[in-house]
C-alpha positions in Angstrom: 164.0 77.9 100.7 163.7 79.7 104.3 162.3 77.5 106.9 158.0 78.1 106.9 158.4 79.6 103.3 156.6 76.7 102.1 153.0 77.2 104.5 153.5 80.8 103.8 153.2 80.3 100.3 150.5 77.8 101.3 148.3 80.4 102.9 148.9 82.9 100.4 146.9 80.7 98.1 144.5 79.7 100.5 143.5 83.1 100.8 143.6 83.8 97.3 141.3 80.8 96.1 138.7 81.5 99.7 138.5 85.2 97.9 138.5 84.2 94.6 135.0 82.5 95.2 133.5 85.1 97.7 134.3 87.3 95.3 133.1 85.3 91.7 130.7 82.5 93.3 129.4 80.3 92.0 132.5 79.0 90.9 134.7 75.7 89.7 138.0 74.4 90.9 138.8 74.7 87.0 137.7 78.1 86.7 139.8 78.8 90.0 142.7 77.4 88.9 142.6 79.4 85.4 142.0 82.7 86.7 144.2 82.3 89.9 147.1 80.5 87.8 147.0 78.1 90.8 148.1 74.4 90.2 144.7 72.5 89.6 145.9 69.8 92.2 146.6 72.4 94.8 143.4 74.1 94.3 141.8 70.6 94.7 143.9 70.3 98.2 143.4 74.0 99.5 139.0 73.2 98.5 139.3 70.4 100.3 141.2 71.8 103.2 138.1 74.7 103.2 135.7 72.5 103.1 136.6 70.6 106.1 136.9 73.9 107.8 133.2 75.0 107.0 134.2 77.9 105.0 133.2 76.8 101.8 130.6 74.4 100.0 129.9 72.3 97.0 126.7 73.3 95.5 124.8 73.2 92.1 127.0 71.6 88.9 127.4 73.7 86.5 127.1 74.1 82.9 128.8 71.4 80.8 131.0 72.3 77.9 131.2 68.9 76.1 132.2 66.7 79.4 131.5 66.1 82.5 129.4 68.9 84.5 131.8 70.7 87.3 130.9 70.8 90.6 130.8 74.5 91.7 132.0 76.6 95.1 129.9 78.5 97.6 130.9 80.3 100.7 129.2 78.0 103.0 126.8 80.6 104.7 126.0 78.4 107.8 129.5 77.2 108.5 130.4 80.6 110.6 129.1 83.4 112.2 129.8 87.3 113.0 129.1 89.4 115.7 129.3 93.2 115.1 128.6 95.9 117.2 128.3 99.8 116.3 129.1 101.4 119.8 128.0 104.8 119.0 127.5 108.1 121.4 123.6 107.4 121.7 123.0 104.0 120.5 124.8 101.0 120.9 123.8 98.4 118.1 124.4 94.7 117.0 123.8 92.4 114.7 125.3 88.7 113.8 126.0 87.6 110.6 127.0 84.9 108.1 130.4 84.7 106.5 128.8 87.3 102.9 127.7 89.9 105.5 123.5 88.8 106.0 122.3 90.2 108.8 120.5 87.1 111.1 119.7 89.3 114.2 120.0 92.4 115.4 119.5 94.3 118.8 119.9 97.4 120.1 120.4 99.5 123.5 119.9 103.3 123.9 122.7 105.3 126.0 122.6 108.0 128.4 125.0 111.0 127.2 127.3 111.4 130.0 127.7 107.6 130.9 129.9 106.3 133.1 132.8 103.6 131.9 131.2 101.1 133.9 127.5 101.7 132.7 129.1 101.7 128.9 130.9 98.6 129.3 127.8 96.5 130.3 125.7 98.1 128.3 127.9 97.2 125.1 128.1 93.5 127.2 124.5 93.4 127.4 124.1 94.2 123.1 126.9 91.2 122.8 125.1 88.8 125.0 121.3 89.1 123.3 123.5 88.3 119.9 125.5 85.5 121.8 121.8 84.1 122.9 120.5 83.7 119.5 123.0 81.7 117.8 122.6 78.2 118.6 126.1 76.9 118.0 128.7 79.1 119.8 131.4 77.0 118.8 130.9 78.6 115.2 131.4 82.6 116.3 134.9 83.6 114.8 134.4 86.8 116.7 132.9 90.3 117.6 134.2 93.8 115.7 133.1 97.0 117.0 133.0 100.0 115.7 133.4 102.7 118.9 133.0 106.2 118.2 136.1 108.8 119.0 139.8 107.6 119.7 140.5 104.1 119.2 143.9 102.1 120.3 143.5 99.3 117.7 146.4 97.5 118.5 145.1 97.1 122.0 141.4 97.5 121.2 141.4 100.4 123.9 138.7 103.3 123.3 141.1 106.3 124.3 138.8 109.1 123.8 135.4 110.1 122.9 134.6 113.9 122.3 130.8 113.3 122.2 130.2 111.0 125.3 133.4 112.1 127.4 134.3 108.3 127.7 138.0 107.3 128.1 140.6 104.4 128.0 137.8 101.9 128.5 139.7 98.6 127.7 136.5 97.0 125.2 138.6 94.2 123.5 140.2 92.9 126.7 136.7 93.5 128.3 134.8 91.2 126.0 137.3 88.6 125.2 137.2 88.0 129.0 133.5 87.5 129.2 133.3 86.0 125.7 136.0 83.7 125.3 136.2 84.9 121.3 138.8 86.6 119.2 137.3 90.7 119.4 138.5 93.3 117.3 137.9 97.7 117.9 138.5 100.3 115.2 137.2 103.9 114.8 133.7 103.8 113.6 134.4 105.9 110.5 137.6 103.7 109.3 134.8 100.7 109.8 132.0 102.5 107.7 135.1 102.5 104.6 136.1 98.8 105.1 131.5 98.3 105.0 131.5 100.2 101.8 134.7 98.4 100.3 132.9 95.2 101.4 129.8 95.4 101.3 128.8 98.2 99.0 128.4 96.1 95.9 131.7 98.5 94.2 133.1 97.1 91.5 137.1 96.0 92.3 138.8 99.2 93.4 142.7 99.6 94.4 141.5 102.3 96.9 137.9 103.6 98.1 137.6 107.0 101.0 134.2 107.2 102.8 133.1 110.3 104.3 131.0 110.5 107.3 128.8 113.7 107.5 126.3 114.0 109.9 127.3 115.4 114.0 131.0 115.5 113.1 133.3 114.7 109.9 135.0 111.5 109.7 136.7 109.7 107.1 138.3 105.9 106.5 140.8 105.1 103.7 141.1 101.6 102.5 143.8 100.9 100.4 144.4 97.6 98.4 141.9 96.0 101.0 143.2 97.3 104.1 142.8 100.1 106.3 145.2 102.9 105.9 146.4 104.7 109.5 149.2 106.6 108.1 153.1 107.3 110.7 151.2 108.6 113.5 147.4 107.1 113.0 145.8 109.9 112.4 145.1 109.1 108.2 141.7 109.9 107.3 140.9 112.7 109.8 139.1 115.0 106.8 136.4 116.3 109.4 139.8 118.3 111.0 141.3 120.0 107.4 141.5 123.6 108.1 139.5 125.4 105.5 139.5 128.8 107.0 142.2 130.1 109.8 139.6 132.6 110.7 136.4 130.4 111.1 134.9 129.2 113.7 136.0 127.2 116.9 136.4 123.8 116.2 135.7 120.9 119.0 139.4 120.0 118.2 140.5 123.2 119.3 141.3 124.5 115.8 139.2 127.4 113.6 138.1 126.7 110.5 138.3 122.7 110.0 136.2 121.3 107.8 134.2 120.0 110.3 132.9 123.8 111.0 131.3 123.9 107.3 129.5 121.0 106.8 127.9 119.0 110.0 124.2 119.2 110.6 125.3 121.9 113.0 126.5 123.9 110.3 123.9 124.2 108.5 121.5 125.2 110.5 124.1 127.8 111.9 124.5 129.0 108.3 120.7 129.5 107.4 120.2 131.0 111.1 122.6 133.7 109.8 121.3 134.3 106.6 117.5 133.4 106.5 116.1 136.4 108.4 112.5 134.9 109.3 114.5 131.2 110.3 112.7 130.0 113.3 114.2 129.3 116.4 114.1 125.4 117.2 115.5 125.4 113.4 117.0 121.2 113.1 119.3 120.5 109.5 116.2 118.3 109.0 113.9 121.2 108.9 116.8 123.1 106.0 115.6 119.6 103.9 111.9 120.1 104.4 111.9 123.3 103.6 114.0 122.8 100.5 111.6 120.2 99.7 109.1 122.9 99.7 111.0 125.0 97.5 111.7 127.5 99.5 114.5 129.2 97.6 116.7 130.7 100.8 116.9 126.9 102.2 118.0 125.4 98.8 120.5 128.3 98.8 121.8 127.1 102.5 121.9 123.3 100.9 123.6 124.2 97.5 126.5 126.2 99.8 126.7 123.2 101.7 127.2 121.1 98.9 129.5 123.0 97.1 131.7 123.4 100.6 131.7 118.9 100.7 132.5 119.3 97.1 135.6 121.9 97.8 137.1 119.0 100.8 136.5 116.5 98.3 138.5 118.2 95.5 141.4 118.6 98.3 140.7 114.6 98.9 141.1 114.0 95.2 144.5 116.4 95.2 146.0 114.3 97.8 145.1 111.2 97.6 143.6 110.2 94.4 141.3 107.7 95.2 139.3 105.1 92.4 135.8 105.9 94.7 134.8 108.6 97.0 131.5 107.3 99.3 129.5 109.8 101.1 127.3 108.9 103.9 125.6 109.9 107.2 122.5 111.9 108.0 123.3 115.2 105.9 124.0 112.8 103.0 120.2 112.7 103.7 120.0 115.5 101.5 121.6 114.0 98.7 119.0 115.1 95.9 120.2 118.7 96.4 123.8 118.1 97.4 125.3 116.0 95.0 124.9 117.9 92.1 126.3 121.0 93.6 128.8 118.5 94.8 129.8 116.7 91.5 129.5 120.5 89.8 132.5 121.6 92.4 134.8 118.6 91.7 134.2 119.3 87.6 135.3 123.4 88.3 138.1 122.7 90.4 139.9 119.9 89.6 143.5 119.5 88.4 143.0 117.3 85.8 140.8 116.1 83.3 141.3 112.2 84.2 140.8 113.5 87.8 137.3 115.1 86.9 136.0 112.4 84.6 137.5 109.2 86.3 136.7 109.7 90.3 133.7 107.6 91.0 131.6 109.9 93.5 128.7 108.1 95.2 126.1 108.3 98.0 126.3 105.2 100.5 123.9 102.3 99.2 124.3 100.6 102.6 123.3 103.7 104.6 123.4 103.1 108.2 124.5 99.7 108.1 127.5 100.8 106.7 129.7 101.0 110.3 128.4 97.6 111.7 128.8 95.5 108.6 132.2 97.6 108.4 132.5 95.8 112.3 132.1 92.7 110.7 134.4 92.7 107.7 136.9 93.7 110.4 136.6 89.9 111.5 135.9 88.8 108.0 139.2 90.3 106.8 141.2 88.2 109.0 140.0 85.0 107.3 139.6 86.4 104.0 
């Protein structure tokens, strides 16, 4: 046996028995041991081990099948806490949590468009430090995730580019760590709004889960088997930038035609101030809804295209990567009521197989727009879990 094969092996099942009970609690070491196929004297050791470390709890006993009643297992709720923090282009937000994603406190700070770095960066210190204030114990913070909008450097927690506020290489994880003295962790807020949904989004187990983000732009996430998928070059999950038409119109990546062009908020109102003669001028993607609401039948005809145009860069989602869930969220998802039928229509016309049509679970986000900073917490979480 190779030297440190042994605590490998080791922390493999101690991360298999910690999930095992986030996932199924209330739970017994017996039960853990049977399902896990786990040693029942290491599963007593690695409880043991959690326990003194605060991540999990004894709690009720349970029901007794002839003997003695077992003890069961909690994830101790009080024995840890999470900072997230959704950095986004107008709003930076964030919230601490306990160790199964409940939201204690939450703050937020609105932003200027065209910040500087500087005004960003103490801004987003400023959300971190109203969080920091509230929780009494600071010795029991594993960390702060953000979710920052644009181009994220993960590996350095570096926000590289932003197309909506203009912000560049702004150095956030070395930035906090130095004024927080706390493991901090950056992704793309769209690859953090798929690892909420896998999370938090009360799916049943699924191999892999996408979730789409439609609201200013188009982004996407992939989590595969638990863990964020980036692809050879990191650039995995960029649905918002699938060319659609080569003809269409400019794209704010430079390209015509991306999917991006068909389906934003922006779209839509450009597609109903193109076809709905009397359409007024201050026309919002909000005011498409309300209109549709009122049965107005040229606004439901702007929402059904729409729908049917998601459900087309779905399809192509399906064809390529064959997901067990598809999650669609953000504000056009607002909508949903007339969208997802044309949506769920598309995907049964076009395609390729049966199994494809009748086995892809397509939803709208239950966690709505908590998804991307509970998604900044499991970034945390999934490093103890």
């Amino acid at each position: 046996m190779k030297r440190g094969t042994f605590q490998l092996m080791k922390s493999v099942n101690k991360s298999t028995i910690l999930n095992k009970i986030r996932l199924c609690e209330p739970l017994s070491r017996a039960k853990i041991a049977q399902e896990t196929g786990i040693t029942p004297p290491t599963v007593s050791s690695i409880v043991k081990e959690l326990i003194a470390e605060n991540l999990v709890e004894e709690s009720i006993l349970g029901e007794s099948r002839g003997g003695r009643k077992p003890t069961m297992l909690l994830i101790k709720r009080n024995g840890h806490y999470i900072i997230g923090i959704d950095a986004g282009s107008n709003v930076i937000k964030g919230v601490a949590t306990d160790l199964v994603g409940t939201i204690l406190s939450e703050t937020e700070i609105k932003i200027l468009p065209h910040i500087s770095k500087e005004y960003f960066l103490q801004t987003l210190k400023e959300v971190a430090r109203t969080i920091f204030s509230g929780i009494d114990d600071k010795k029991k913070i594993v960390g702060i995730g953000v979710a920052m909008h644009g181009v994220v450097d993960v590996s350095a927690g570096v926000s590289l580019y932003s197309s909506n506020s203009g912000l560049r290489d702004i150095p956030i994880k070395e930035e906090l760590e130095k004024e927080f003295n706390v493991m901090v962790m950056v992704e793309n807020n769209s690859r953090t709004m798929a690892l909420g949904e896998y999370w938090f989004g009360d799916h049943e187990e699924v191999d892999s889960l996408v979730a789409i983000n439609i609201g200013r732009g188009v982004g996407s996430g992939i989590v595969d088997k638990g863990r964020l998928y980036y692809g050879a070059q990191d650039i995995a999950g960029e649905m918002g930038h699938m060319v659609m038409d080569l003809n269409g119109r400019l794209c704010s990546c430079g390209n015509r035609g991306c999917f991006e062009t068909f389906v934003t908020g922006d779209a839509i109102v450009n597609r109903a101030k193109e076809q709905i003669k009397d359409a007024p001028e201050g026309l919002t993607a909000e005011d498409v809804y309300l209109y549709a609401k009122e049965n107005k039948q040229d606004y439901l005809a702007i929402l059904e295209e729409t729908g049917q145009l998601i459900g087309i860069g779905v399809v192509n989602l399906i064809h390529m990567l064959n997901p067990n869930k598809i999650v669609l969220g953000g504000g056009v998802l607002n909508s949903e009521e007339f969208l997802m039928p044309t949506i769920h229509r598309t995907i049964q016309e076009r395609a390729l197989t049966e199994k494809a049509r009748k086995n892809t679970n397509i939803e709208v986000s239950m966690l709505g727009k908590n998804a991307t900073i509970l998604g900044a917490v499991a970034l945390l979480l999934s490093e103890i879990f």
